[in-house]
Backbone and ligand atoms as CSV (ligand in chain L), in Angstrom:
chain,resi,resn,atom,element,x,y,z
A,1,UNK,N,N,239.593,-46.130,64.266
A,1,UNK,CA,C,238.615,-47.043,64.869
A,1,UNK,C,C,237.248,-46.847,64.247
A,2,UNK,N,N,236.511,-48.091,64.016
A,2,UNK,CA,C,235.121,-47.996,63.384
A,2,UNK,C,C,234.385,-47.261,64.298
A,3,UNK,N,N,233.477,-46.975,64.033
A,3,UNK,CA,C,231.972,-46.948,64.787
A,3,UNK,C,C,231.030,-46.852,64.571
A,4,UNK,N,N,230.975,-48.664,64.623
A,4,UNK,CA,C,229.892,-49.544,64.127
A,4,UNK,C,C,229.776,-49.764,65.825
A,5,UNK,N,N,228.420,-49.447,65.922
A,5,UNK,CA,C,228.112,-50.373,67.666
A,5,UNK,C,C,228.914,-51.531,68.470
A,6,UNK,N,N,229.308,-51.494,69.323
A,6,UNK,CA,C,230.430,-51.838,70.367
A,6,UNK,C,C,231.381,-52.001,69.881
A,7,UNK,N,N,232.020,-51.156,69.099
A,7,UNK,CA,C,233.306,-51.397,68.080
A,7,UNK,C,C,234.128,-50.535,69.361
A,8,UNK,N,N,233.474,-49.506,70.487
A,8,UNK,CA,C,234.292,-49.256,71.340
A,8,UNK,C,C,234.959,-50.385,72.191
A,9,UNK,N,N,233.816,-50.708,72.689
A,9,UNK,CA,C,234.086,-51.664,73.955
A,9,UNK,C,C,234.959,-53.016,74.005
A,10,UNK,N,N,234.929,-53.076,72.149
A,10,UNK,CA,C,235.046,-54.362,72.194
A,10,UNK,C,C,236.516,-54.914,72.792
A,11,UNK,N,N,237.378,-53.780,72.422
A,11,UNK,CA,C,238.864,-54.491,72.956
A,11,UNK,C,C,238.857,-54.535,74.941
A,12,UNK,N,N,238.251,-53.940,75.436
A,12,UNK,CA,C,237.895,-53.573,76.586
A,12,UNK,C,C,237.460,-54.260,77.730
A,13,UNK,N,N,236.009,-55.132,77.361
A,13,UNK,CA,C,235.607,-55.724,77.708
A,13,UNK,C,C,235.287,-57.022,76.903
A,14,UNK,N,N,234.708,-58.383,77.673
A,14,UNK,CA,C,234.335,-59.989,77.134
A,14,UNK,C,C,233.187,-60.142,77.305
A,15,UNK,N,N,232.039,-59.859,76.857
A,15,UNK,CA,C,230.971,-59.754,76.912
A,15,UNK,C,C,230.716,-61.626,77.371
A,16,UNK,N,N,229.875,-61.608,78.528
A,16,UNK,CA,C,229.546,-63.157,78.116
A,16,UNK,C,C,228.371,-63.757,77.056
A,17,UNK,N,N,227.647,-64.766,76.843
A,17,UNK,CA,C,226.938,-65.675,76.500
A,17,UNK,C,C,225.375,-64.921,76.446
A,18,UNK,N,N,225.310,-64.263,77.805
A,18,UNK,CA,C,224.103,-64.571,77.988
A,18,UNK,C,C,224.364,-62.693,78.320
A,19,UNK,N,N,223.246,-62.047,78.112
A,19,UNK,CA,C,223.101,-60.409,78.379
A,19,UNK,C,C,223.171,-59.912,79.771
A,20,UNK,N,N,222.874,-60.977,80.487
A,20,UNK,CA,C,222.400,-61.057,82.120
A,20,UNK,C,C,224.591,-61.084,82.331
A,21,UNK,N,N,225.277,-61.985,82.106
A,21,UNK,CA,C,226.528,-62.582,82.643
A,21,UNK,C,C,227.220,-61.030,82.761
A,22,UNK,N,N,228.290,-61.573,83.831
A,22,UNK,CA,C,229.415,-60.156,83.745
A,22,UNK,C,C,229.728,-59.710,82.594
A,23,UNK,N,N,230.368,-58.639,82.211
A,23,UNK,CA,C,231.202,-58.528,81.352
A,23,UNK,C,C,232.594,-58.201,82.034
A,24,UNK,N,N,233.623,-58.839,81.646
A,24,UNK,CA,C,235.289,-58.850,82.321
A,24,UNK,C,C,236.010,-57.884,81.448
A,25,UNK,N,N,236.394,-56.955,82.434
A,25,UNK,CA,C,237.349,-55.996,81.771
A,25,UNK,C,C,238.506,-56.647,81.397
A,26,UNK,N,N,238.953,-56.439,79.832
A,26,UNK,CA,C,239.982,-56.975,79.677
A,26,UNK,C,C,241.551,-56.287,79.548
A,27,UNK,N,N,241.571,-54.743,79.808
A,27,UNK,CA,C,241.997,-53.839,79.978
A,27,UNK,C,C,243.062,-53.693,81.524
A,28,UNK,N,N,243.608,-52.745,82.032
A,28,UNK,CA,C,244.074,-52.699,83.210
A,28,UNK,C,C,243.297,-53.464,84.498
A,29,UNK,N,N,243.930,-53.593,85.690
A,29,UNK,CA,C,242.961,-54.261,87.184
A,29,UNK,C,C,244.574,-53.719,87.499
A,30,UNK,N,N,243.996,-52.756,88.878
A,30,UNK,CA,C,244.701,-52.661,89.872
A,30,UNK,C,C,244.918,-53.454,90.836
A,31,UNK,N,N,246.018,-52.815,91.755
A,31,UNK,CA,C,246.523,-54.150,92.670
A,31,UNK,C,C,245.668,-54.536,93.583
A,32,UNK,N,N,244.504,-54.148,94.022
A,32,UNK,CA,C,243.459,-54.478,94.227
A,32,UNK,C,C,242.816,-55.811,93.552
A,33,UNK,N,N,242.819,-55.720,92.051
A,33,UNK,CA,C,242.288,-56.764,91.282
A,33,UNK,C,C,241.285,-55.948,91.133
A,34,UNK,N,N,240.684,-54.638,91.052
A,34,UNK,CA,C,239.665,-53.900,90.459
A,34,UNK,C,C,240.298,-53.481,89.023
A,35,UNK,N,N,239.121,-53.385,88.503
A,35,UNK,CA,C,239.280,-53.316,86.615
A,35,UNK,C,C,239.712,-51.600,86.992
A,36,UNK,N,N,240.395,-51.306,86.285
A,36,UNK,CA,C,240.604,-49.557,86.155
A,36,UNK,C,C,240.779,-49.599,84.885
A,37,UNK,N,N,241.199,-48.135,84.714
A,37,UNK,CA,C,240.987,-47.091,83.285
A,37,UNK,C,C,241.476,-46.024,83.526
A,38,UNK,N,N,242.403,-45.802,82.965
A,38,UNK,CA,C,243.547,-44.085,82.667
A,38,UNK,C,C,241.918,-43.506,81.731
A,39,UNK,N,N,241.594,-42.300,82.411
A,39,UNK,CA,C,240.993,-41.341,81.916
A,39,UNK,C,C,241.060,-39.824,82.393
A,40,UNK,N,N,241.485,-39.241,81.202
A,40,UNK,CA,C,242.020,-37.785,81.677
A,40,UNK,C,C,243.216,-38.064,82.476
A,41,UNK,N,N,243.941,-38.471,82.572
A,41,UNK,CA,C,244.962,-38.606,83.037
A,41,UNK,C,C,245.133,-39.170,84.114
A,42,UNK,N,N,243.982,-39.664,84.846
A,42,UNK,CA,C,243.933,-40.293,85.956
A,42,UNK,C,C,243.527,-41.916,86.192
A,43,UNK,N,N,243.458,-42.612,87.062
A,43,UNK,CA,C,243.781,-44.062,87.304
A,43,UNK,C,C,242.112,-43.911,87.794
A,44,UNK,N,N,241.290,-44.407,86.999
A,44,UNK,CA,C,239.693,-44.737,88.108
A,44,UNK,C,C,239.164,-46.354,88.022
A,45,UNK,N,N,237.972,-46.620,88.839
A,45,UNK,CA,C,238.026,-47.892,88.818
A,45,UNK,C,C,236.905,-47.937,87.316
A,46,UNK,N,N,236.720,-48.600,86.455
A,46,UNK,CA,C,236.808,-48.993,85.392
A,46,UNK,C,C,235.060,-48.950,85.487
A,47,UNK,N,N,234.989,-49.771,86.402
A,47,UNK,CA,C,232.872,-49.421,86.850
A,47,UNK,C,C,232.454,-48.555,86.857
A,48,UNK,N,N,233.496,-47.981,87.686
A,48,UNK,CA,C,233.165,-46.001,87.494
A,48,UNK,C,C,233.264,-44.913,85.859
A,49,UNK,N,N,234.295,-45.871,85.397
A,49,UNK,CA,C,234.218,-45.046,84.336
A,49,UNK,C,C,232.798,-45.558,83.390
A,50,UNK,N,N,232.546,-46.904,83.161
A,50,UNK,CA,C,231.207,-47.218,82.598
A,50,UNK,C,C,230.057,-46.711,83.158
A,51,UNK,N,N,229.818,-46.858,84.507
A,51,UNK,CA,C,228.747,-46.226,84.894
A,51,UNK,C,C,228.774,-44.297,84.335
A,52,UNK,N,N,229.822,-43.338,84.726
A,52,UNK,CA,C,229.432,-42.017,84.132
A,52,UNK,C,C,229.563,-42.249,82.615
A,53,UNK,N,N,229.621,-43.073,81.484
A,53,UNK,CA,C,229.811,-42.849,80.625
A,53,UNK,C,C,228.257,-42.828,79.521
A,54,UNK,N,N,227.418,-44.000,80.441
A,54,UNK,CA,C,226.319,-44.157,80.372
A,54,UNK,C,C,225.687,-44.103,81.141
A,55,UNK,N,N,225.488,-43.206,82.222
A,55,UNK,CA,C,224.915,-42.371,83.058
A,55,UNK,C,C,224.961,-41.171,83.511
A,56,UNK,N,N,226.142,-40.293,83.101
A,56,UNK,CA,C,226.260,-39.201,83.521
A,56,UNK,C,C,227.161,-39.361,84.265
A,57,UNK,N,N,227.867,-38.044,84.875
A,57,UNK,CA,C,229.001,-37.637,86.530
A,57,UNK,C,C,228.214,-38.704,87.477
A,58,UNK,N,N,228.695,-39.517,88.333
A,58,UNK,CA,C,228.670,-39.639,89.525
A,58,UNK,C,C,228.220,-38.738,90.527
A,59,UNK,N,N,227.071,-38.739,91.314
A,59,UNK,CA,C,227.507,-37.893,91.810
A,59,UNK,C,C,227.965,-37.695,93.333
A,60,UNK,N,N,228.318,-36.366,93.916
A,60,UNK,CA,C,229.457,-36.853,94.763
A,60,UNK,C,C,229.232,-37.395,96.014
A,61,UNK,N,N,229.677,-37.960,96.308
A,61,UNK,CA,C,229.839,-38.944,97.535
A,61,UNK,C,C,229.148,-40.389,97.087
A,62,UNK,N,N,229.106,-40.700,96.285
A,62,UNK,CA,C,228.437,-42.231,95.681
A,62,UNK,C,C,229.629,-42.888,95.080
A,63,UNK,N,N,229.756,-43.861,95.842
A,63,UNK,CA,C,230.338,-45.258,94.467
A,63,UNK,C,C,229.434,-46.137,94.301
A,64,UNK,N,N,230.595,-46.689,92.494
A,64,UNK,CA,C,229.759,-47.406,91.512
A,64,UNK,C,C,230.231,-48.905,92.450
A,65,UNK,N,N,229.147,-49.906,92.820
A,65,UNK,CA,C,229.726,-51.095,93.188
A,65,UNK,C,C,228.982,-52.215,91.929
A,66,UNK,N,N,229.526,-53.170,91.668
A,66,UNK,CA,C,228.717,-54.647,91.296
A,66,UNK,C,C,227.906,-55.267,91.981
A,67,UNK,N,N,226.527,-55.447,91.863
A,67,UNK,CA,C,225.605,-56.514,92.555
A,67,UNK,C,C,226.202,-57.709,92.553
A,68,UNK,N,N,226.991,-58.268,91.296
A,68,UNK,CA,C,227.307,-59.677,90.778
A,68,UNK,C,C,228.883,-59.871,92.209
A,69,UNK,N,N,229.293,-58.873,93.067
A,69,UNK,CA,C,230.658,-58.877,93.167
A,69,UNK,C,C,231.940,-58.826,92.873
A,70,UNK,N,N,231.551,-58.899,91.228
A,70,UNK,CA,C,232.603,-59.332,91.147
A,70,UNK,C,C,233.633,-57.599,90.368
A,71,UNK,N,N,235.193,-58.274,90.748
A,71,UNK,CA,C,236.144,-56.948,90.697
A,71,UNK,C,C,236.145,-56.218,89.060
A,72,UNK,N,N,235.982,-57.092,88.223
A,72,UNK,CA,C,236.672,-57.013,86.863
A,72,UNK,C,C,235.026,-56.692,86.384
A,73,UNK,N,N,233.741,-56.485,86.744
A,73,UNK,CA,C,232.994,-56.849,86.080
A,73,UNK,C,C,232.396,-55.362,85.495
A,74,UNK,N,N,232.174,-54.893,84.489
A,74,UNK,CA,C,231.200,-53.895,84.313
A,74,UNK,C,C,230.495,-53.664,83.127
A,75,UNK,N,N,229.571,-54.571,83.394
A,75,UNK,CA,C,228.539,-54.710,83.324
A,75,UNK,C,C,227.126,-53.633,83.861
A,76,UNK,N,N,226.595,-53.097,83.040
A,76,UNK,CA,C,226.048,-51.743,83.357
A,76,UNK,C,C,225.108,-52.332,84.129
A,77,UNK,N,N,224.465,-53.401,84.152
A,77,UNK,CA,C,223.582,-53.924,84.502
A,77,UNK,C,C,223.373,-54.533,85.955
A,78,UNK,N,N,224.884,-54.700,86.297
A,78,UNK,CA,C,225.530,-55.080,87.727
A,78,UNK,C,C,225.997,-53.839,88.185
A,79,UNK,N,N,225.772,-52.746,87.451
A,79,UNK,CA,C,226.629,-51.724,88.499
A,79,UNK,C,C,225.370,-51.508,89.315
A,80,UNK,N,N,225.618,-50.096,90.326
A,80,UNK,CA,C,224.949,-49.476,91.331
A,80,UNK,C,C,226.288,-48.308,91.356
A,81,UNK,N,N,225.133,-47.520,91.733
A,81,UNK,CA,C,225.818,-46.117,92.215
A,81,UNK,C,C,225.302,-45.874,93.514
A,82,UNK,N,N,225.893,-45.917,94.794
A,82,UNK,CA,C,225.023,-45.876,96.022
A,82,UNK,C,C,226.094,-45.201,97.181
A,83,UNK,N,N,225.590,-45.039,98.202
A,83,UNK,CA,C,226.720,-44.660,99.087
A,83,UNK,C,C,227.726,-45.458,99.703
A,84,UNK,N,N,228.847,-45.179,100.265
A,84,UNK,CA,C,230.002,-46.250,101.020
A,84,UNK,C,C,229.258,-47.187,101.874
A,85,UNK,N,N,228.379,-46.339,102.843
A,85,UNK,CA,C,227.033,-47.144,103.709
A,85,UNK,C,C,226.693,-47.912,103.190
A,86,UNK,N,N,225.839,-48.089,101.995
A,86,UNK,CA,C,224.697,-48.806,101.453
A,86,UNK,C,C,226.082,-50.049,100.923
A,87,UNK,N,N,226.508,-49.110,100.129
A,87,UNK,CA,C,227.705,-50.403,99.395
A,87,UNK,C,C,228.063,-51.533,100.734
A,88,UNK,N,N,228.374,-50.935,101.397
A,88,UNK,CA,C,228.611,-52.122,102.907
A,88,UNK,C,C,227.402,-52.885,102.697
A,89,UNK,N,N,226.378,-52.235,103.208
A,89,UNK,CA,C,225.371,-52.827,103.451
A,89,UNK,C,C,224.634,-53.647,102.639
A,90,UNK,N,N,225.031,-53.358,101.548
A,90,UNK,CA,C,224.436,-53.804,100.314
A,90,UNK,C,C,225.015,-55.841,100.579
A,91,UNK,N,N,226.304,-55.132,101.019
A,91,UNK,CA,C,226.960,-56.429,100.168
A,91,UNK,C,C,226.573,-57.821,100.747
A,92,UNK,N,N,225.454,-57.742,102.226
A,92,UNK,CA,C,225.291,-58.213,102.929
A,92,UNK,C,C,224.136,-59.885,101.920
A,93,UNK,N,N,223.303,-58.973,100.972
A,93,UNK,CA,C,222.420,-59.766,100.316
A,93,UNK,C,C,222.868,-59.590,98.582
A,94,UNK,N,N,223.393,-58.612,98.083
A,94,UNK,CA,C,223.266,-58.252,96.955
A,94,UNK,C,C,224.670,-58.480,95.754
A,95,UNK,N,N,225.512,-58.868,96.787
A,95,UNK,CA,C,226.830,-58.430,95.815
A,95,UNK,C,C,227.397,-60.258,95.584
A,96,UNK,N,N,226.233,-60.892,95.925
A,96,UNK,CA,C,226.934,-62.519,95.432
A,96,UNK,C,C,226.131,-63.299,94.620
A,97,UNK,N,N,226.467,-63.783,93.527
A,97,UNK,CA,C,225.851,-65.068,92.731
A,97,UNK,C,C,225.703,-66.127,93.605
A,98,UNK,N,N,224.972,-67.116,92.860
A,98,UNK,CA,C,224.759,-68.514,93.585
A,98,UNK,C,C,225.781,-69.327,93.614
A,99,UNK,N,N,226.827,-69.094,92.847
A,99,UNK,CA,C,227.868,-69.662,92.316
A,99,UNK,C,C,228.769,-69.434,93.392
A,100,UNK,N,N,229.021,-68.862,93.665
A,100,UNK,CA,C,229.669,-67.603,94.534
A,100,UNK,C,C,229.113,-68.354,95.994
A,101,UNK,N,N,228.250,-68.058,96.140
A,101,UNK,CA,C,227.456,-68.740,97.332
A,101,UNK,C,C,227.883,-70.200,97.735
A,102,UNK,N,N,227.472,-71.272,96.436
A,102,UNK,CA,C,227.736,-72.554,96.349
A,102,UNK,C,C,229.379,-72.806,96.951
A,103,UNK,N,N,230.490,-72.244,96.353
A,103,UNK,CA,C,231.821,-71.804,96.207
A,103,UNK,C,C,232.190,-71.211,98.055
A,104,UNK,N,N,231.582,-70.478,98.210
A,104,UNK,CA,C,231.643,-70.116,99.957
A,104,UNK,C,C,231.581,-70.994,100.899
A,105,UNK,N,N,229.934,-71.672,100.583
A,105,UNK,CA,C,229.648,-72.724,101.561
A,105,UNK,C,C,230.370,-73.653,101.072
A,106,UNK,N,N,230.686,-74.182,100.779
A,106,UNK,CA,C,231.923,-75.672,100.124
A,106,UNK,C,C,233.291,-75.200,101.259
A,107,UNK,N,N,233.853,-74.371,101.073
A,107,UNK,CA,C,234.758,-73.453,102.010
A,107,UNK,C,C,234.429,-73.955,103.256
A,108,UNK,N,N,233.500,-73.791,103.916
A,108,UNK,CA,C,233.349,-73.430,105.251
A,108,UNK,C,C,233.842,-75.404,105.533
A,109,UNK,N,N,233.926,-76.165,105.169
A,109,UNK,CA,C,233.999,-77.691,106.317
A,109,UNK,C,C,235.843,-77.208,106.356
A,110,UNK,N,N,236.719,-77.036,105.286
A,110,UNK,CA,C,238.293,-76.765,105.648
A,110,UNK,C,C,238.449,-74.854,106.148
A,111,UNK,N,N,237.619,-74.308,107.034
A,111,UNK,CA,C,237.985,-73.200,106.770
A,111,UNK,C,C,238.809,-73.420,107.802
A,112,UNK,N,N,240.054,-72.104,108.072
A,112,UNK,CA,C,240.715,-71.628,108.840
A,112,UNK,C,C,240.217,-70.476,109.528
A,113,UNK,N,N,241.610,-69.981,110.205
A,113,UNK,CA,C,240.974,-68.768,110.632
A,113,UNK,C,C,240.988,-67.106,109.973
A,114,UNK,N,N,241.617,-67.495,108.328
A,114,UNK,CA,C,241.642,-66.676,107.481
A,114,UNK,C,C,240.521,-67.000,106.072
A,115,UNK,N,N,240.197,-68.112,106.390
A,115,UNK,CA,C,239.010,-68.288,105.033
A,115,UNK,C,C,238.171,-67.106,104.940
A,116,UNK,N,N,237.885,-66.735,106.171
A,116,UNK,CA,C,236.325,-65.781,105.833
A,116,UNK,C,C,236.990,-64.118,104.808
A,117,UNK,N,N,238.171,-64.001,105.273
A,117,UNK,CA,C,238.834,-62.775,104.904
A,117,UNK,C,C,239.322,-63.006,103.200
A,118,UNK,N,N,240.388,-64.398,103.143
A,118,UNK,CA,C,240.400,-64.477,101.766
A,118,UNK,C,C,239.179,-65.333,100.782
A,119,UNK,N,N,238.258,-65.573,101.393
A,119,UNK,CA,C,237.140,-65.830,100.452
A,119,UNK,C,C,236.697,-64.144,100.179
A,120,UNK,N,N,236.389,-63.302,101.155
A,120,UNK,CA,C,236.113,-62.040,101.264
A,120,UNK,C,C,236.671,-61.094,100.082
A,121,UNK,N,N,237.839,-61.957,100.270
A,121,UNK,CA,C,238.851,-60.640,99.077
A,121,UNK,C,C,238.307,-61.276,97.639
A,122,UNK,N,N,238.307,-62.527,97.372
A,122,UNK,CA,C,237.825,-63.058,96.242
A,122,UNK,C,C,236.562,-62.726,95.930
A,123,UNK,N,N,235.561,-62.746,96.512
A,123,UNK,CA,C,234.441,-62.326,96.345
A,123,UNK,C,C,233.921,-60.951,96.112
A,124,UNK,N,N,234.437,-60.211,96.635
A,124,UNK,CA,C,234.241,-58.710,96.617
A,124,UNK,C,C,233.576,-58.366,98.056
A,125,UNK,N,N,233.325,-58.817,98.453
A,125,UNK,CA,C,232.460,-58.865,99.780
A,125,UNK,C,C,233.331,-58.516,100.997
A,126,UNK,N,N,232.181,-58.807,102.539
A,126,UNK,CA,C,233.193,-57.999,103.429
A,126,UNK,C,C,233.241,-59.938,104.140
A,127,UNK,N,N,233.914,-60.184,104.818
A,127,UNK,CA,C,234.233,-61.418,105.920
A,127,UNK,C,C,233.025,-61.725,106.659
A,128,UNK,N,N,232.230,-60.359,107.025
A,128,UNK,CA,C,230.776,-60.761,107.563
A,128,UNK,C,C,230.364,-61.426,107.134
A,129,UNK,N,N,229.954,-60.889,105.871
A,129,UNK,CA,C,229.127,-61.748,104.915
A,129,UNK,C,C,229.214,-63.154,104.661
A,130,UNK,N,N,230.732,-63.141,104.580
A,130,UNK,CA,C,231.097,-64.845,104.351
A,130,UNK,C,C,230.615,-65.867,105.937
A,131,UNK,N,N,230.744,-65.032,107.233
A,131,UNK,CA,C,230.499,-65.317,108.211
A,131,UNK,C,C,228.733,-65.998,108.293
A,132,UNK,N,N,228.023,-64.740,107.512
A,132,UNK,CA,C,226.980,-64.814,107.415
A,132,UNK,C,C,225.671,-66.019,106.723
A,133,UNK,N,N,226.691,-66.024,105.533
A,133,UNK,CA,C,226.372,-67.405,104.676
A,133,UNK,C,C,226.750,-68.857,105.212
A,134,UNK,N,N,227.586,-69.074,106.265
A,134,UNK,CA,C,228.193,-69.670,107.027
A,134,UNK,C,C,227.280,-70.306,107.792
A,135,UNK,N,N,226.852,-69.291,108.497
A,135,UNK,CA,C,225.574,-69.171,109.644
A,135,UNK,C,C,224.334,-68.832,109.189
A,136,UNK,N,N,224.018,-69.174,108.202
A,136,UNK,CA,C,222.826,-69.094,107.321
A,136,UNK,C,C,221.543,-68.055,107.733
A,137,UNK,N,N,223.072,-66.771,108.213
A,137,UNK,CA,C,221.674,-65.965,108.723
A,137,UNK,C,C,221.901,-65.092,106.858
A,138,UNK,N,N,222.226,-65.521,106.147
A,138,UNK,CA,C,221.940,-64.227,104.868
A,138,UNK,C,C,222.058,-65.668,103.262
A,139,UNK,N,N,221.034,-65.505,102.325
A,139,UNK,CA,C,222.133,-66.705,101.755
A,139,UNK,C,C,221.277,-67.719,101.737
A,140,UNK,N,N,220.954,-68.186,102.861
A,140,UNK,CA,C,220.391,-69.551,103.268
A,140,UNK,C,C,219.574,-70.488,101.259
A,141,UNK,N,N,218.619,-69.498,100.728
A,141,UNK,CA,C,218.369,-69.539,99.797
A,141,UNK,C,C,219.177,-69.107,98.681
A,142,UNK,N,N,220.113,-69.565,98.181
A,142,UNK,CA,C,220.944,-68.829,97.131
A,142,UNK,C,C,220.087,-68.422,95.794
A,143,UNK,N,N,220.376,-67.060,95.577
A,143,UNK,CA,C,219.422,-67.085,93.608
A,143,UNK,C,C,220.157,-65.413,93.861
A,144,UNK,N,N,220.000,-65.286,92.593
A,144,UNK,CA,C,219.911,-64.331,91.740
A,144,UNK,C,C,219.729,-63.025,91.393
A,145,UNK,N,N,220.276,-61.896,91.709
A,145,UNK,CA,C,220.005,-60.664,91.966
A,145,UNK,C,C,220.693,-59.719,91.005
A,146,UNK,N,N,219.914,-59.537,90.087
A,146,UNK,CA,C,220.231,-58.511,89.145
A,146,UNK,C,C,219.884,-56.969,89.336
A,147,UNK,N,N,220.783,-56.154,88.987
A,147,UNK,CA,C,220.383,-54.793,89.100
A,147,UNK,C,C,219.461,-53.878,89.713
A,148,UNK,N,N,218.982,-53.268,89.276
A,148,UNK,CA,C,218.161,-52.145,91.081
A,148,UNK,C,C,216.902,-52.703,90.480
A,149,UNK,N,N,216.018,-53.134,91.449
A,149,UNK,CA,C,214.831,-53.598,91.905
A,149,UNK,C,C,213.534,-52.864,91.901
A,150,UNK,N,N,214.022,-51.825,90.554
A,150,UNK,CA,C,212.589,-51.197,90.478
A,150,UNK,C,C,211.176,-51.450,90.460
A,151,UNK,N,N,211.124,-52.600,89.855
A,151,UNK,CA,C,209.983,-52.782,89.274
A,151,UNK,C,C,210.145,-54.924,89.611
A,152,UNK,N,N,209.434,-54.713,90.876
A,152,UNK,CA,C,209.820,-56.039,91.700
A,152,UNK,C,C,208.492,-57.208,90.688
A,153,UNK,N,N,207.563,-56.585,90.257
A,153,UNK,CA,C,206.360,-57.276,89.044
A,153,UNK,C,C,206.642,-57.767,87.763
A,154,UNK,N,N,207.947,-57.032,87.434
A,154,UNK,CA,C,208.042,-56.941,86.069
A,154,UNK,C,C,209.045,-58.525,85.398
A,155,UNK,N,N,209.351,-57.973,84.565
A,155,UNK,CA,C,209.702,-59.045,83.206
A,155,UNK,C,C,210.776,-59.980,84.293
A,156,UNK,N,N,210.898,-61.444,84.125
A,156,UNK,CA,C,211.306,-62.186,84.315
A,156,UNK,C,C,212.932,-62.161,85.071
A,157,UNK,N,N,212.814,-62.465,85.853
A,157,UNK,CA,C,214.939,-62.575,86.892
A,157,UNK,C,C,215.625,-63.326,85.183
A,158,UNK,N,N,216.645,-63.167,85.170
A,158,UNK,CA,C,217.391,-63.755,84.265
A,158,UNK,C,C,217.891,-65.646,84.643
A,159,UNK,N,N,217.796,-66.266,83.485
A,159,UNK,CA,C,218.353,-67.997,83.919
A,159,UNK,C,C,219.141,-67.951,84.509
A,160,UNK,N,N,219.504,-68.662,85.684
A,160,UNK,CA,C,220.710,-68.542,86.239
A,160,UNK,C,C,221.565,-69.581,87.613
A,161,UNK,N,N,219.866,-69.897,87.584
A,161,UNK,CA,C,219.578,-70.729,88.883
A,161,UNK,C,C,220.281,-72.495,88.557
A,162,UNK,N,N,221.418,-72.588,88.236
A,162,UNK,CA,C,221.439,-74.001,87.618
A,162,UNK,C,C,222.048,-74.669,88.566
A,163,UNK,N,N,222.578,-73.876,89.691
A,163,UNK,CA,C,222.328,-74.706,90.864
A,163,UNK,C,C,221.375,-74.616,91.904
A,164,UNK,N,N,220.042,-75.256,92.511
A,164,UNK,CA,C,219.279,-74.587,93.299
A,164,UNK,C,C,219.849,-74.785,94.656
A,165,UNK,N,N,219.122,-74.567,95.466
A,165,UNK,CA,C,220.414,-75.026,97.530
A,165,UNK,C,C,219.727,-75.781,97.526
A,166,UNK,N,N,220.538,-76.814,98.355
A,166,UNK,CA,C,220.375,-77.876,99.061
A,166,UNK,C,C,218.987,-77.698,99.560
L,1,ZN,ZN,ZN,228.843,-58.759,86.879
């Protein structure tokens, strides 16, 4: 194997278009539909292995989740390393595109009484949430949420907004 810059990744992952977009593992997804990776001999989720690879060990009691939601995605840029707590909690504002959003609310005029759960599983999210966007207590404004929020002044949110809400 070369190594010429992303000559690793490349069979691995699909980089999209734009630097901001997921990148889709193209590698294993467990029955979950989470991206994994045999490393050291073991089965991990695939976010996890990108995040310690370019970040260091994990450390313990933190998982790696996606802001973007999505299962297959890792994208260093969408990960987070945070607690089981926060990851819940997180997912309340942080773990959905607009797309995603748009795609939910469209849902809700045929939902049943399983939409909120299998939109939930599709999304990465918990059923609240879908509940939530529903009831426009979370959502109401759909946009854009990239990576940890250090620096809330700084350089520009990424394009993304090409649908705005109603
Ligand atoms: Zn992503």
């Amino acid at each position: 194997m070369s190594h010429e810059p992303g000559a690793v990744l490349k069979p691995l992952v699909k980089l999209g278009r734009d630097p901001a977009d997921c990148w889709t593992w193209l590698a294993n997804v467990d029955v979950g539909g989470v991206a994994s990776k045999q490393f050291g001999g073991k089965r991990m989720p695939a976010r996890r292995w990108m995040w310690a690879q370019l970040f260091g060990p994990i450390p313990d009691g933190l998982v790696v989740t996606t802001a973007c939601g999505s299962k297959t995605c890792v994208n260093p840029h969408h990960l987070r390393a945070c607690t089981q707590a926060d990851a819940c909690r997180a997912s309340v504002n942080t773990s959905l595109l607009p797309a995603d959003v748009i795609d939910i609310k469209r849902a809700k005029k045929d939902a049943g009484p399983n939409t909120a759960r299998v939109l939930a599983d599709k999304h990465g999210c918990s059923p609240q949430t879908i509940r939530d966007i529903w009831k426009r207590r979370s959502w109401s404004r759909a946009k854009p949420n990239y990576g940890p929020r250090k620096n809330p002044t700084g350089s520009p949110a990424p394009v993304a907004a090409a649908n705005p809400p109603p």
